[in-house]
C-alpha positions in Angstrom: 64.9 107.8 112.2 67.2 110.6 110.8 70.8 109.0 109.2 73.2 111.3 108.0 77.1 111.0 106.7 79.6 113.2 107.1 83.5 113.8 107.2 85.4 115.4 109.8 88.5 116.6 110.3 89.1 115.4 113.9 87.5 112.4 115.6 87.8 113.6 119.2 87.3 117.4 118.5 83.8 115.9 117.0 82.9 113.4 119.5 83.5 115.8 122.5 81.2 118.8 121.0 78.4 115.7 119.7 78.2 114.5 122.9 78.5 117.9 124.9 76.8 121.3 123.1 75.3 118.9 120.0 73.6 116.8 122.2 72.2 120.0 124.4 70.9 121.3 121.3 69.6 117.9 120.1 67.6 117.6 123.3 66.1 121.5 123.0 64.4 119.7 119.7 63.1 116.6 121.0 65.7 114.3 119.6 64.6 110.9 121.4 68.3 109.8 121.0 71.1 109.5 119.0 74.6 107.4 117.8 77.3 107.6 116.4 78.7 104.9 114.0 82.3 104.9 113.1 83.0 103.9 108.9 85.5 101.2 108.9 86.9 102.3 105.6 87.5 106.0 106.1 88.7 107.3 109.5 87.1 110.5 109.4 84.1 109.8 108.1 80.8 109.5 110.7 77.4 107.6 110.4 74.9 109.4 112.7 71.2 108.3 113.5 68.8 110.1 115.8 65.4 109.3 116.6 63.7 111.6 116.0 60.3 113.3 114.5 60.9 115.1 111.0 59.5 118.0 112.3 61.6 118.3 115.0 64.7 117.4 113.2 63.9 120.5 110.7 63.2 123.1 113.6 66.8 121.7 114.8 68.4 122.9 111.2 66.1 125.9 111.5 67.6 127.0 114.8 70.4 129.7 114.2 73.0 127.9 116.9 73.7 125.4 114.2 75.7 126.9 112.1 78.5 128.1 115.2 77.9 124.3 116.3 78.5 122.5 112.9 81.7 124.3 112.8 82.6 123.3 116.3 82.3 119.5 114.8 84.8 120.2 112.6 82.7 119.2 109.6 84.5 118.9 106.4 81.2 119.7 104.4 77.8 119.6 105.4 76.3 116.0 106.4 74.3 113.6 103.2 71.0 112.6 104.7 70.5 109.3 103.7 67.3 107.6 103.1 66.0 104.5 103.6 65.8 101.7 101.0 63.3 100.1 103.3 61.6 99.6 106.7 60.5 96.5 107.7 59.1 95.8 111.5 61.2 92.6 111.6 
């Protein structure tokens, strides 16, 4: 699982591209699926988690659409990759 954070300037204008020309591009590297988590105590800021492979996830940052597609999202800086504190099966 991939989580990142990030802040955006307009809920909509960043739902409608994640779910339209994001998730296109998402699918072109292998991302299994992916949601998006509104934060309860900051309007404009978004959880997102994919599933999907490291590898793939770094060819997705790789590919040069992402830059015109980040700024479609109307990110306010670029998305914190968090990491987990732990995994457990159950």
């Amino acid at each position: 699982m991939i989580v990142t954070v990030a802040r955006v300037s307009d809920l909509d204008r960043f739902m409608e591209v994640f779910e339209g020309i994001g998730a296109e591009k998402r699918r072109e590297h292998r991302c299994r699926s992916a949601r998006v988590y509104l934060d309860p105590d900051d309007e404009h800021r978004v959880w997102s988690v994919f599933d999907w492979d490291p590898a793939d996830y770094e060819g997705f940052l790789a590919d040069p659409g992402i830059p015109e597609i980040a700024r479609a999202l109307g990110l306010e800086g670029a998305p914190v990759h968090v990491d987990a504190a732990t995994e457990l099966d159950a």
